[in-house]
mmCIF file of the N, C-alpha and C atoms, coordinates in Angstrom:
data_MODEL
# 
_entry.id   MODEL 
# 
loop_
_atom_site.group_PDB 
_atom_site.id 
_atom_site.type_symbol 
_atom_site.label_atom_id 
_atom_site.label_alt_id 
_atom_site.label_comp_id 
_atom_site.label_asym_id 
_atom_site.label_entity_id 
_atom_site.label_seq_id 
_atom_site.pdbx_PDB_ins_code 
_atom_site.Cartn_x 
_atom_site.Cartn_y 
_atom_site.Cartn_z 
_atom_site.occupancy 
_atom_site.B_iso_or_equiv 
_atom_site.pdbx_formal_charge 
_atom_site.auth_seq_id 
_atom_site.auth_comp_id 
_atom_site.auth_asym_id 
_atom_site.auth_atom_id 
_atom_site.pdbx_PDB_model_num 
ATOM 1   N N  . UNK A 1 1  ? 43.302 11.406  -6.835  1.00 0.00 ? 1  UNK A N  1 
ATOM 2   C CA . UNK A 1 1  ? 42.174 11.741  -5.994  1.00 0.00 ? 1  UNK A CA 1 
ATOM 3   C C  . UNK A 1 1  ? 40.977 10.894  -6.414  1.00 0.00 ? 1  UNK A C  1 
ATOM 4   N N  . UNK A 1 2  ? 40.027 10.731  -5.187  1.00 0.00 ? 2  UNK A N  1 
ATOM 5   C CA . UNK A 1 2  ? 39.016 9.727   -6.046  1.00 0.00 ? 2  UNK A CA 1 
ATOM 6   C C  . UNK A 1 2  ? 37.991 10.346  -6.628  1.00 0.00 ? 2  UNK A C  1 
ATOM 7   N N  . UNK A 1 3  ? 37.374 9.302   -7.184  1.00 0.00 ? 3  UNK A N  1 
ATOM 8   C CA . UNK A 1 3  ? 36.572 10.195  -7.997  1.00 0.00 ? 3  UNK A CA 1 
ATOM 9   C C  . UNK A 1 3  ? 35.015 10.834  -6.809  1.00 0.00 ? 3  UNK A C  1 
ATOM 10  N N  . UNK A 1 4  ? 34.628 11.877  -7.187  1.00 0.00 ? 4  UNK A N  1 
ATOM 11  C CA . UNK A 1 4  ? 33.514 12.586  -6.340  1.00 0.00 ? 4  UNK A CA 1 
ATOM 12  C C  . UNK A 1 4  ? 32.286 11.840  -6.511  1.00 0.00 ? 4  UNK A C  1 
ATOM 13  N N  . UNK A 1 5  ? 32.103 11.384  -5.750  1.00 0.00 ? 5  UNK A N  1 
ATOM 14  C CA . UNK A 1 5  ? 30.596 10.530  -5.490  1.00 0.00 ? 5  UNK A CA 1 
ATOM 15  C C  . UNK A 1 5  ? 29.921 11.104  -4.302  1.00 0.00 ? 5  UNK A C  1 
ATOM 16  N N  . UNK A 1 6  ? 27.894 11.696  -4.282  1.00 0.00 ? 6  UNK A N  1 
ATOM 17  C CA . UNK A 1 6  ? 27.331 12.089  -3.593  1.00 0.00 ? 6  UNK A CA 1 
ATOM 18  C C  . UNK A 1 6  ? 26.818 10.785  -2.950  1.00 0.00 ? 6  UNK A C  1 
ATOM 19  N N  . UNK A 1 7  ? 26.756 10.490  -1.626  1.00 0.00 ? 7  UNK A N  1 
ATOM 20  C CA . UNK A 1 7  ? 26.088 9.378   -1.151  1.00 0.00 ? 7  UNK A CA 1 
ATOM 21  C C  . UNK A 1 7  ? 25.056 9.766   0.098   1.00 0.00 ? 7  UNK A C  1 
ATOM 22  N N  . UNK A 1 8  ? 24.251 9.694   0.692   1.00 0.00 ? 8  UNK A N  1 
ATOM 23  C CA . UNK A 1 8  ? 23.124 10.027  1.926   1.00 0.00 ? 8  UNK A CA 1 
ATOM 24  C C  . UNK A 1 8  ? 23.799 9.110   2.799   1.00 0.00 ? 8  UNK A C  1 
ATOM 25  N N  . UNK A 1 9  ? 24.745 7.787   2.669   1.00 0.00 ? 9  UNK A N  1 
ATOM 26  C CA . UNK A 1 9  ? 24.835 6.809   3.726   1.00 0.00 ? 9  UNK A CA 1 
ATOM 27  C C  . UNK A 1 9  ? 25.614 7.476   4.669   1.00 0.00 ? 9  UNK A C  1 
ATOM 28  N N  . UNK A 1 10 ? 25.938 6.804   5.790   1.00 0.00 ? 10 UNK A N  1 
ATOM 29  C CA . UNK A 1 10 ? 26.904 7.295   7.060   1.00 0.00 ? 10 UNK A CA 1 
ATOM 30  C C  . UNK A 1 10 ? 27.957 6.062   6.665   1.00 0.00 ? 10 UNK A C  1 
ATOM 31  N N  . UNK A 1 11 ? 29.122 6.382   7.362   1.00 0.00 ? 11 UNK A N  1 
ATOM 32  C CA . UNK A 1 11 ? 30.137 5.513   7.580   1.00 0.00 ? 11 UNK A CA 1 
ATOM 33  C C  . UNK A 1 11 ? 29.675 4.183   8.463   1.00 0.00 ? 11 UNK A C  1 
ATOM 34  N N  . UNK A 1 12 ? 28.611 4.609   9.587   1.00 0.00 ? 12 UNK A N  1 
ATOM 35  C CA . UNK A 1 12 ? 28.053 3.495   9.862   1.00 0.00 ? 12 UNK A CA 1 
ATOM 36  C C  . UNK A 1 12 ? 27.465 2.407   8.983   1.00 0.00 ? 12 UNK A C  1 
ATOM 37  N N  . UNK A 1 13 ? 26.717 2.403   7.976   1.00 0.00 ? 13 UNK A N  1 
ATOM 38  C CA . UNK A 1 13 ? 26.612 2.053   6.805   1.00 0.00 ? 13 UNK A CA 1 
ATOM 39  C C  . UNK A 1 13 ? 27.731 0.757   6.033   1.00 0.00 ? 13 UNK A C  1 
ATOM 40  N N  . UNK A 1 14 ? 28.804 1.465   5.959   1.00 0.00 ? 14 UNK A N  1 
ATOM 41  C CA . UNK A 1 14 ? 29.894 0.788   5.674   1.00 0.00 ? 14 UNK A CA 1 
ATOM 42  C C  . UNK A 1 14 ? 30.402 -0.817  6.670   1.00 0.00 ? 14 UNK A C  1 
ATOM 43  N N  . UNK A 1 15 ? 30.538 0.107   7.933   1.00 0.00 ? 15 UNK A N  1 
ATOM 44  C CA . UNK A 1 15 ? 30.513 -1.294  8.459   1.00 0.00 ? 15 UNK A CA 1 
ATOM 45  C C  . UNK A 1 15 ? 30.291 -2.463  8.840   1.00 0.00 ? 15 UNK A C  1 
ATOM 46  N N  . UNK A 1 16 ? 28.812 -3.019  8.026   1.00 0.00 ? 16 UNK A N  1 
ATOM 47  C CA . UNK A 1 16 ? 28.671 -4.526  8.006   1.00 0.00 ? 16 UNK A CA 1 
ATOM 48  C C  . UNK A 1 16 ? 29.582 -5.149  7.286   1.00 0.00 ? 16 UNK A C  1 
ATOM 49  N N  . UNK A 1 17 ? 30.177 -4.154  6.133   1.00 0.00 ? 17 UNK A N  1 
ATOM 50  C CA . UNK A 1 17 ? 31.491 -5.108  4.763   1.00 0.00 ? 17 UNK A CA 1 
ATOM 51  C C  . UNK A 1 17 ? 32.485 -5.692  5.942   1.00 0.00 ? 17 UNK A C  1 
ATOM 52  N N  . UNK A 1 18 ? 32.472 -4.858  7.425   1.00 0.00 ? 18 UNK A N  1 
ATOM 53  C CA . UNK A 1 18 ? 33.792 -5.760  7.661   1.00 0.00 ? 18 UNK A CA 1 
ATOM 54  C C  . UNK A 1 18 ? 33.447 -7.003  8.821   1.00 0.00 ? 18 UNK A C  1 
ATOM 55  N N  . UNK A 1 19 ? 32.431 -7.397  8.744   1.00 0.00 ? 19 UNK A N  1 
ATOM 56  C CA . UNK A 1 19 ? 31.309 -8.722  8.808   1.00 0.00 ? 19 UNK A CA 1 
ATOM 57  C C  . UNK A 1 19 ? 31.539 -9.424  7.881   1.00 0.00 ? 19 UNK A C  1 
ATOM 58  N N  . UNK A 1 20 ? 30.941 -9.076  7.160   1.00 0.00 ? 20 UNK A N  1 
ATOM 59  C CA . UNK A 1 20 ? 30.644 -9.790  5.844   1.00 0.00 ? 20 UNK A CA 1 
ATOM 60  C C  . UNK A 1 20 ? 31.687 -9.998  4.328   1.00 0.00 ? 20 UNK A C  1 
ATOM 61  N N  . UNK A 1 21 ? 32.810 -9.024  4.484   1.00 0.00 ? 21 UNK A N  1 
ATOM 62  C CA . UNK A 1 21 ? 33.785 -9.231  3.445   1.00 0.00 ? 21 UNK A CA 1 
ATOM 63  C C  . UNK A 1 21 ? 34.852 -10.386 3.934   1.00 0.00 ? 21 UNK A C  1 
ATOM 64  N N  . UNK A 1 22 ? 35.450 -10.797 3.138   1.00 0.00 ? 22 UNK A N  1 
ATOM 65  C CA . UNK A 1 22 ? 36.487 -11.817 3.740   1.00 0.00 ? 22 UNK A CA 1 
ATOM 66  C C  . UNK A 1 22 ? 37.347 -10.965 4.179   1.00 0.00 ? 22 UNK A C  1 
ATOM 67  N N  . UNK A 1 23 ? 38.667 -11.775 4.314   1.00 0.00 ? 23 UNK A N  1 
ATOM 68  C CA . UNK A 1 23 ? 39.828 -11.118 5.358   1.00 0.00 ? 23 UNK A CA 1 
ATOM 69  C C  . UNK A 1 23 ? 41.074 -10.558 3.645   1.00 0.00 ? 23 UNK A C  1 
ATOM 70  N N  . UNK A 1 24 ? 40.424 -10.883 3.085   1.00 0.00 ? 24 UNK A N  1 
ATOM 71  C CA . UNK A 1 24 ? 41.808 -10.826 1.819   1.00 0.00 ? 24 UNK A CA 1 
ATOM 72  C C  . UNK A 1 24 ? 40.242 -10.789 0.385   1.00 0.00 ? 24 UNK A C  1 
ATOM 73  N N  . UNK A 1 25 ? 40.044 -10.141 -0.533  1.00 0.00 ? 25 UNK A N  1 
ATOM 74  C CA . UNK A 1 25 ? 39.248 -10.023 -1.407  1.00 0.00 ? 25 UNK A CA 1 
ATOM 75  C C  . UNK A 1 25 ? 40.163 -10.108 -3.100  1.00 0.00 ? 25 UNK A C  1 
ATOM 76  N N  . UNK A 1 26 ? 40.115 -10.864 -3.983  1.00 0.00 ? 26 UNK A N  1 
ATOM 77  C CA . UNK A 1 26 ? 40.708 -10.622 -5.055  1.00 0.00 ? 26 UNK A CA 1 
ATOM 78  C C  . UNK A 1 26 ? 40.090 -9.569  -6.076  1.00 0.00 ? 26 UNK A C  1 
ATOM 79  N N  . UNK A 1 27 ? 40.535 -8.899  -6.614  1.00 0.00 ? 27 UNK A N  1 
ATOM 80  C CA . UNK A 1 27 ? 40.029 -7.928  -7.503  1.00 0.00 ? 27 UNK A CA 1 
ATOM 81  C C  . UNK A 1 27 ? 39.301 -8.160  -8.476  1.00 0.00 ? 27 UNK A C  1 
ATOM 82  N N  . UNK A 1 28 ? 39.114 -9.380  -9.183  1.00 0.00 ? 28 UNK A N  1 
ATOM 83  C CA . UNK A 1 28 ? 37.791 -9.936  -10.014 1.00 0.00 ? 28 UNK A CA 1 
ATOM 84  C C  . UNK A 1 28 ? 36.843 -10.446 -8.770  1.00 0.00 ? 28 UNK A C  1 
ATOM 85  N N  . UNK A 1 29 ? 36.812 -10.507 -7.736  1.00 0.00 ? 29 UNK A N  1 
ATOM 86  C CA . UNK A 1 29 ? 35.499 -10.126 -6.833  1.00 0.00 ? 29 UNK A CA 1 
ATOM 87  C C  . UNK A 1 29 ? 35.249 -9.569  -6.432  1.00 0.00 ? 29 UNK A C  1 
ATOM 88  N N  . UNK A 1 30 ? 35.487 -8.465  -6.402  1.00 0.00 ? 30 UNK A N  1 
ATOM 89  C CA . UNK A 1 30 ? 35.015 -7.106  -5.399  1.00 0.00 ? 30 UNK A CA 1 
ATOM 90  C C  . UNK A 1 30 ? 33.744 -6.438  -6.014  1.00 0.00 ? 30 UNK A C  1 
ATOM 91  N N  . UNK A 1 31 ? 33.715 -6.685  -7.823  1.00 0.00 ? 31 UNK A N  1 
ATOM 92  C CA . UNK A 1 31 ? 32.210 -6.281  -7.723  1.00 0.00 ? 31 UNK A CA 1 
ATOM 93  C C  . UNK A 1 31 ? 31.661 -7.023  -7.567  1.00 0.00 ? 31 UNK A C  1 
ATOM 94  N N  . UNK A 1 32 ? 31.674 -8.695  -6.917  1.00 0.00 ? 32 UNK A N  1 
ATOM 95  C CA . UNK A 1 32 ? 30.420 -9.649  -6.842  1.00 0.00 ? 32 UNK A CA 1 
ATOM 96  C C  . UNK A 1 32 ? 30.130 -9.285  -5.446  1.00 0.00 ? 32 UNK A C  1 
ATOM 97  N N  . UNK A 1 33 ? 30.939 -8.836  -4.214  1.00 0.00 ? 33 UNK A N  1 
ATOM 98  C CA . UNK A 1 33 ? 30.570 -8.794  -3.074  1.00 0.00 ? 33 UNK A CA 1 
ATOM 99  C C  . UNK A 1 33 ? 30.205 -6.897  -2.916  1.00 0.00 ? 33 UNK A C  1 
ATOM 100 N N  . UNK A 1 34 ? 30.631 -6.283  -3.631  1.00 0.00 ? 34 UNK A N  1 
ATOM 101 C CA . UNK A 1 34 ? 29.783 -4.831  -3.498  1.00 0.00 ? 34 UNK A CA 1 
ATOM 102 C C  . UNK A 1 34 ? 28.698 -4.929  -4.790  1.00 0.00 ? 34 UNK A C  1 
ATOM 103 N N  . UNK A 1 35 ? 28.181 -6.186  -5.147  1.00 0.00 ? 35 UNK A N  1 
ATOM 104 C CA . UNK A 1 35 ? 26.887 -5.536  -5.799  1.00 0.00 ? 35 UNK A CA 1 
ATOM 105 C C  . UNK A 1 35 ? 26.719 -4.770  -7.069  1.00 0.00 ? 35 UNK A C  1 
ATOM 106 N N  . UNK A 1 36 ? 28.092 -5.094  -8.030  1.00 0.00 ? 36 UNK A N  1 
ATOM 107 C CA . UNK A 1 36 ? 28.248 -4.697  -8.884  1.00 0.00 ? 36 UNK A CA 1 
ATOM 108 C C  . UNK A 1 36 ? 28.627 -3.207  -9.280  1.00 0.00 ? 36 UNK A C  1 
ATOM 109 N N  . UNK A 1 37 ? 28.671 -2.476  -8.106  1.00 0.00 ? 37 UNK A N  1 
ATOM 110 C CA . UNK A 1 37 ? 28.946 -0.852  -7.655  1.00 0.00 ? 37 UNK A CA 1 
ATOM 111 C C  . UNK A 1 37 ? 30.249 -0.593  -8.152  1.00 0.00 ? 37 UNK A C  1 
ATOM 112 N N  . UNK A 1 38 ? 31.540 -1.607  -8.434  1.00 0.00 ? 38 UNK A N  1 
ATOM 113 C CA . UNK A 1 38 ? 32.979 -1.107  -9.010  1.00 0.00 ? 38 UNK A CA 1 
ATOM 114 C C  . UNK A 1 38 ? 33.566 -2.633  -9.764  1.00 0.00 ? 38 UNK A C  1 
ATOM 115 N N  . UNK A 1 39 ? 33.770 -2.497  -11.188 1.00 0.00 ? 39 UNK A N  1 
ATOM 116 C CA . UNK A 1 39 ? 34.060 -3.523  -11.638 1.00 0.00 ? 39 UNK A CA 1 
ATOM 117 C C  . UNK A 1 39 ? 35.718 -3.809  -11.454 1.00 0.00 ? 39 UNK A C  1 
ATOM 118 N N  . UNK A 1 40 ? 36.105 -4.671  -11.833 1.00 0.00 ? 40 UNK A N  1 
ATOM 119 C CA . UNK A 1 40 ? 37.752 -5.191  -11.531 1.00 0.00 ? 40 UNK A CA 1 
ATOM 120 C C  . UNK A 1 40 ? 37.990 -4.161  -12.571 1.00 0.00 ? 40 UNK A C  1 
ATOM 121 N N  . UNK A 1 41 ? 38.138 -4.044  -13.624 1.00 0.00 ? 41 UNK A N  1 
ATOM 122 C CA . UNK A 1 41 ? 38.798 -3.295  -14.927 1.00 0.00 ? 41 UNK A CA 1 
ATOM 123 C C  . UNK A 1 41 ? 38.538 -1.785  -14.499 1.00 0.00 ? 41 UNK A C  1 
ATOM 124 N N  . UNK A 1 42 ? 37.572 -1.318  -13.201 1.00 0.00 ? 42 UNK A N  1 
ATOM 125 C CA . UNK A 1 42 ? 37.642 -0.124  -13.236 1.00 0.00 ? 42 UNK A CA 1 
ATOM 126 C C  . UNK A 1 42 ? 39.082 -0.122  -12.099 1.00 0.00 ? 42 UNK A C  1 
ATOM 127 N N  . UNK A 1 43 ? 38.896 -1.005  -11.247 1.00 0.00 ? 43 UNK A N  1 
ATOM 128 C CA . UNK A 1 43 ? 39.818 -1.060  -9.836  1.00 0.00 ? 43 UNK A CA 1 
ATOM 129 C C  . UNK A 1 43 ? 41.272 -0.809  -10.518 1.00 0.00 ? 43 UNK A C  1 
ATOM 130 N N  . UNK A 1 44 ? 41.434 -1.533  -12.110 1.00 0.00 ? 44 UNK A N  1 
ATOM 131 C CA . UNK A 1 44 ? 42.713 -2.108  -12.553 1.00 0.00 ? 44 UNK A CA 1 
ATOM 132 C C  . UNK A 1 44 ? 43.012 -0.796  -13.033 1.00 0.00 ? 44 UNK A C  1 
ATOM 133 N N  . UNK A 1 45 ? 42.045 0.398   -13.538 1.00 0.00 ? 45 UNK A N  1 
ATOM 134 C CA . UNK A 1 45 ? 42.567 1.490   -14.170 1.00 0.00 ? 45 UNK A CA 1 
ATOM 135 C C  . UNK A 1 45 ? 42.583 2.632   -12.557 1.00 0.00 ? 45 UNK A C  1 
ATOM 136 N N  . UNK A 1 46 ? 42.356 1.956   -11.872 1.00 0.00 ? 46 UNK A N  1 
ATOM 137 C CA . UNK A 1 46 ? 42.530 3.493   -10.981 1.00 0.00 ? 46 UNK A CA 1 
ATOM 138 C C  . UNK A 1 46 ? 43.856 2.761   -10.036 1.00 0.00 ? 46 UNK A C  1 
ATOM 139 N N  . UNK A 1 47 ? 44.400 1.300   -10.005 1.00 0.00 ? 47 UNK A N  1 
ATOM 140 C CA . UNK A 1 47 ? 45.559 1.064   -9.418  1.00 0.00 ? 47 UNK A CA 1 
ATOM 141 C C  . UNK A 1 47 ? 46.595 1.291   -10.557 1.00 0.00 ? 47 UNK A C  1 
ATOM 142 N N  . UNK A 1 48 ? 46.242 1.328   -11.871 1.00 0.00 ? 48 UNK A N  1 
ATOM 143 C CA . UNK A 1 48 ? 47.745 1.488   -12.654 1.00 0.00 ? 48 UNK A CA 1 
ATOM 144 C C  . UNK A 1 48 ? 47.574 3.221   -12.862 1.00 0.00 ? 48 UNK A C  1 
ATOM 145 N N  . UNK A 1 49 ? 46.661 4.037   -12.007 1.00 0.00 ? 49 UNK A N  1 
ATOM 146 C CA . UNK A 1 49 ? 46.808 5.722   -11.740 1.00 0.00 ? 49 UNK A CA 1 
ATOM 147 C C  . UNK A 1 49 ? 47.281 5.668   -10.633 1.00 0.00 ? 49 UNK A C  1 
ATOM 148 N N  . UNK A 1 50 ? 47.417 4.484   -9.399  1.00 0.00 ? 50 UNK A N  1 
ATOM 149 C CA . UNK A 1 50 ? 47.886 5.050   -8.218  1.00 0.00 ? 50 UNK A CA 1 
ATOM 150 C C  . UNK A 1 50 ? 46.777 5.721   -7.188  1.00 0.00 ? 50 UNK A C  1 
ATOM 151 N N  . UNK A 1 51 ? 45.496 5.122   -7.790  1.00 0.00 ? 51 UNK A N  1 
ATOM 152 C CA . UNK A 1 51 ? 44.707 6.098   -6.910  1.00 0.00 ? 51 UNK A CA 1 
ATOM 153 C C  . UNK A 1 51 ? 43.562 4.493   -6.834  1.00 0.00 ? 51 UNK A C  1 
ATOM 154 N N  . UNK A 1 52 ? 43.635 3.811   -6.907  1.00 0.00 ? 52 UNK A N  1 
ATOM 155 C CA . UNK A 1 52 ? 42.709 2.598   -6.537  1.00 0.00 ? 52 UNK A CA 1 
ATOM 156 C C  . UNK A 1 52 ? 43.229 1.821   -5.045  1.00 0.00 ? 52 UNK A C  1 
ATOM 157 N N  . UNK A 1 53 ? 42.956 1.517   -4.294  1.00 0.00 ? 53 UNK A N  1 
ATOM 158 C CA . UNK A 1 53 ? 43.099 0.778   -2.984  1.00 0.00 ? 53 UNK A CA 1 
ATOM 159 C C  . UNK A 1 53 ? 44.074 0.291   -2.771  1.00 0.00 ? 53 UNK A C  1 
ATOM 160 N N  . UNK A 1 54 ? 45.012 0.082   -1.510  1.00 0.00 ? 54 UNK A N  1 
ATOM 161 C CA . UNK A 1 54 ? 46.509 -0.394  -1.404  1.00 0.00 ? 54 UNK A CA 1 
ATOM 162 C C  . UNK A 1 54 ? 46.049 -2.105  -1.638  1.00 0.00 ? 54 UNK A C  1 
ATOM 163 N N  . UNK A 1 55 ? 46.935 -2.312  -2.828  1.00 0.00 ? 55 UNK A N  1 
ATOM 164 C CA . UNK A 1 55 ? 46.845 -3.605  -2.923  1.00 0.00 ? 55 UNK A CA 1 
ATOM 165 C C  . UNK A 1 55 ? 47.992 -4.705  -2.325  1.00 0.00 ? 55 UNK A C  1 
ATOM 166 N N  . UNK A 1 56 ? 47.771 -5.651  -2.509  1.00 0.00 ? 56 UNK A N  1 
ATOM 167 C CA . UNK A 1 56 ? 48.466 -6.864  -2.548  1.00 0.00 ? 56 UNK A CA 1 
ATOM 168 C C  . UNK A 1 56 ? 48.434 -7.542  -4.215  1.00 0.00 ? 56 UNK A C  1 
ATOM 169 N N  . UNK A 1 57 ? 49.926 -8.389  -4.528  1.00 0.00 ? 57 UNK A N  1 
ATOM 170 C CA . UNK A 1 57 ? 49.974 -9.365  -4.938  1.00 0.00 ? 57 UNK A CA 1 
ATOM 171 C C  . UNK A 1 57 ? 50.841 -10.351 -4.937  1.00 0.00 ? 57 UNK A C  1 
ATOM 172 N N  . UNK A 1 58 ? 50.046 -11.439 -5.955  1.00 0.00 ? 58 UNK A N  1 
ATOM 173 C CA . UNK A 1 58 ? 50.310 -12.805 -6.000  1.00 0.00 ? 58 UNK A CA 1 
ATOM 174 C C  . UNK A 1 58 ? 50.853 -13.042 -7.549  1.00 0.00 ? 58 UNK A C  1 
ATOM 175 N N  . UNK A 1 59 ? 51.813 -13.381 -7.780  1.00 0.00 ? 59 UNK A N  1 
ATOM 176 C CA . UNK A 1 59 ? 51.930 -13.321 -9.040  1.00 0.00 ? 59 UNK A CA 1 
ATOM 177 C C  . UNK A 1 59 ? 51.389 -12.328 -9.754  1.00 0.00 ? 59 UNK A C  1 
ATOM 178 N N  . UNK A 1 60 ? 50.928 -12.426 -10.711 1.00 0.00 ? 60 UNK A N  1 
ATOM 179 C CA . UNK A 1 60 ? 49.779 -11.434 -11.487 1.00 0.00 ? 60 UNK A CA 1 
ATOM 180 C C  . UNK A 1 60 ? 48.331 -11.323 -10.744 1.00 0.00 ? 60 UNK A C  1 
ATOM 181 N N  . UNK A 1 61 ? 48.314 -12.097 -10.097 1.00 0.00 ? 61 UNK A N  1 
ATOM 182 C CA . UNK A 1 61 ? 46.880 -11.408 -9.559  1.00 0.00 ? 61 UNK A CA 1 
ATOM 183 C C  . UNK A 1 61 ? 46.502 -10.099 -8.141  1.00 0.00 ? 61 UNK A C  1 
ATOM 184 N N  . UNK A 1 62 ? 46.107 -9.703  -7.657  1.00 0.00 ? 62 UNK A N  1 
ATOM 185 C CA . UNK A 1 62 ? 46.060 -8.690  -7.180  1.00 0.00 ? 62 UNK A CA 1 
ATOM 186 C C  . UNK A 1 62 ? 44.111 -8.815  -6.594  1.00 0.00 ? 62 UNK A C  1 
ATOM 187 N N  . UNK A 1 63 ? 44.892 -8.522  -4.995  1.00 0.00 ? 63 UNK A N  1 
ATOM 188 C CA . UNK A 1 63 ? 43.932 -8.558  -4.170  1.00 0.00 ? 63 UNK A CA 1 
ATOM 189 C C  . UNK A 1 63 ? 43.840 -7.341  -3.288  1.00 0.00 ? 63 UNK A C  1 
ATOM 190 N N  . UNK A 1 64 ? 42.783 -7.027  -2.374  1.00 0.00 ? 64 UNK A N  1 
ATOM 191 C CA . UNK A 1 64 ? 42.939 -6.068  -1.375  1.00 0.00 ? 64 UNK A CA 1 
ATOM 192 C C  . UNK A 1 64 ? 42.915 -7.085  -0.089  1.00 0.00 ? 64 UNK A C  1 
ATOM 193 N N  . UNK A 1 65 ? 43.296 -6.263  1.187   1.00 0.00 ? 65 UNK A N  1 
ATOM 194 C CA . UNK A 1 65 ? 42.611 -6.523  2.008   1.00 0.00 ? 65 UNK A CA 1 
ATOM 195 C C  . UNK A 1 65 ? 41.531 -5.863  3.110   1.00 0.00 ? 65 UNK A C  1 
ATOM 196 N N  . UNK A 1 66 ? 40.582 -6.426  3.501   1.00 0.00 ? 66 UNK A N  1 
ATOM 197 C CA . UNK A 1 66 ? 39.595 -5.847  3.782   1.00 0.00 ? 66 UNK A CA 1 
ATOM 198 C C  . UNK A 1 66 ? 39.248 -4.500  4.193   1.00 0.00 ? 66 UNK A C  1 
ATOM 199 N N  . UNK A 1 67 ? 39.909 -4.154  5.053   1.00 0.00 ? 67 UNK A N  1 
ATOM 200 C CA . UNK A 1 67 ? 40.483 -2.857  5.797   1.00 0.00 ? 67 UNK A CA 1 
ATOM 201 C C  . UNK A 1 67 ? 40.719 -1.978  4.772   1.00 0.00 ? 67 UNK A C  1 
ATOM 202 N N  . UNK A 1 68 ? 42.097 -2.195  3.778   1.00 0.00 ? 68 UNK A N  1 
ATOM 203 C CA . UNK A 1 68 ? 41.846 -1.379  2.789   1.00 0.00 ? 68 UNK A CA 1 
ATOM 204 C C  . UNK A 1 68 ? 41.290 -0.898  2.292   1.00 0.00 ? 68 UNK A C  1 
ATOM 205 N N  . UNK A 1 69 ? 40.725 -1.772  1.718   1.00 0.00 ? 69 UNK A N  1 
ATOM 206 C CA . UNK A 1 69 ? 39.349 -1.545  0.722   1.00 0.00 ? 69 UNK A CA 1 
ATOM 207 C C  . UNK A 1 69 ? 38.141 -0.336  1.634   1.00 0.00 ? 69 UNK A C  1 
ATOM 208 N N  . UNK A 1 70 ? 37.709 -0.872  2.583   1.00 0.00 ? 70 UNK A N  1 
ATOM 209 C CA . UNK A 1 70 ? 36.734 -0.411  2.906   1.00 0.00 ? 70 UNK A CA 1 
ATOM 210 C C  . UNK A 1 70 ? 36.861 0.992   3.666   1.00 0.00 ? 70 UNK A C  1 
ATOM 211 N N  . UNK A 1 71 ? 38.494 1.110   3.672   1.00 0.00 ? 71 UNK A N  1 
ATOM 212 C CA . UNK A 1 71 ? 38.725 2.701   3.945   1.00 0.00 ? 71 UNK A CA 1 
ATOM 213 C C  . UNK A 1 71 ? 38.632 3.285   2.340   1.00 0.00 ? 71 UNK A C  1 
ATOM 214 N N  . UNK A 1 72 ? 39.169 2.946   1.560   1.00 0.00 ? 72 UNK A N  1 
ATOM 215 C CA . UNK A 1 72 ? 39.280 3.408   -0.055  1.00 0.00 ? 72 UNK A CA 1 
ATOM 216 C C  . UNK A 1 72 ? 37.897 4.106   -0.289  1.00 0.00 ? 72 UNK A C  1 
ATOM 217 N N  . UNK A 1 73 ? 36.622 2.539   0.171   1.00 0.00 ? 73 UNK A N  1 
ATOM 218 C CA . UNK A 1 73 ? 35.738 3.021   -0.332  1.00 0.00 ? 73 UNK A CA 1 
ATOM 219 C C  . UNK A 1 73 ? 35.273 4.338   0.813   1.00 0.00 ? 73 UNK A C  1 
ATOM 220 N N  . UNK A 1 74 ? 35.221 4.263   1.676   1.00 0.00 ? 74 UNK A N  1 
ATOM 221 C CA . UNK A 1 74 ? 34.643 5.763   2.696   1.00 0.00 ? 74 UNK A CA 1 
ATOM 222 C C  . UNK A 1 74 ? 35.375 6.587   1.715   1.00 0.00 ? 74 UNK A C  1 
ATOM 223 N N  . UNK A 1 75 ? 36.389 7.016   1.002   1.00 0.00 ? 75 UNK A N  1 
ATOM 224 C CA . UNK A 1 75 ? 37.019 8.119   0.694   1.00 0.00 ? 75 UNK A CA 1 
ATOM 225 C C  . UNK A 1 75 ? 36.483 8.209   -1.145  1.00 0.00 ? 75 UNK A C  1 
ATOM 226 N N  . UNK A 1 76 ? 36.164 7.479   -1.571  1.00 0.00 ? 76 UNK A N  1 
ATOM 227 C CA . UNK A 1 76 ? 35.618 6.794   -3.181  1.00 0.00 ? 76 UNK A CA 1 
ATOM 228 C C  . UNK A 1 76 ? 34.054 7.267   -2.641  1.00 0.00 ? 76 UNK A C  1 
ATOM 229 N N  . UNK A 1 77 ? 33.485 7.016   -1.772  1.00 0.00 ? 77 UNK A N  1 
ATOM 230 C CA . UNK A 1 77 ? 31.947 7.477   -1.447  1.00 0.00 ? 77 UNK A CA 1 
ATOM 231 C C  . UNK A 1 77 ? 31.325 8.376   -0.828  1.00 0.00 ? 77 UNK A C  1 
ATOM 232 N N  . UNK A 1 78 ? 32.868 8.829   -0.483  1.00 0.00 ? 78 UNK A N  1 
ATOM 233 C CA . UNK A 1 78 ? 32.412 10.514  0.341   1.00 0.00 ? 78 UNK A CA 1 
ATOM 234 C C  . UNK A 1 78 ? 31.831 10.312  1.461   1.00 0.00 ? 78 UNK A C  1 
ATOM 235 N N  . UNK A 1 79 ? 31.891 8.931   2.263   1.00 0.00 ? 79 UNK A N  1 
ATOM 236 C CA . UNK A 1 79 ? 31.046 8.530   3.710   1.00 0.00 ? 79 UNK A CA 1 
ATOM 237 C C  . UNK A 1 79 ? 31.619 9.332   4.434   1.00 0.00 ? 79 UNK A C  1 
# 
């Protein structure tokens, strides 16, 4: 389950990320494009719980894609 976060924003809110995020995000950037709000090492401990964003990967590296993510986060931000 994610973790409980109080937020004032609307889900409207959310949707400029899918403007402005790319189409595929790697997980050592996701806090440069949210602003430092979720670091990779936190993303890496809530995907090896099963509870961090449906990922993709590439070899060892590990990406989201946009959509994902930005449903994860409505449910991670309580939008």
């Amino acid at each position: 389950m994610p973790n409980k976060r109080s937020n004032d924003s609307s889900g409207a809110d959310l949707k400029i990320l899918h403007q402005t995020l790319p189409p595929i995000i790697a997980r050592k950037d996701v806090q440069l494009y949210l602003g430092g709000l979720i670091s990779s090492g936190y993303l890496a401990n809530l995907d090896s719980q099963g509870r961090g964003p449906k990922s993709i990967k590439s070899g060892r590296r590990v990406a989201y894609l946009r959509g994902d993510l930005i449903s994860w986060l409505e449910t991670w931000l309580q939008v």
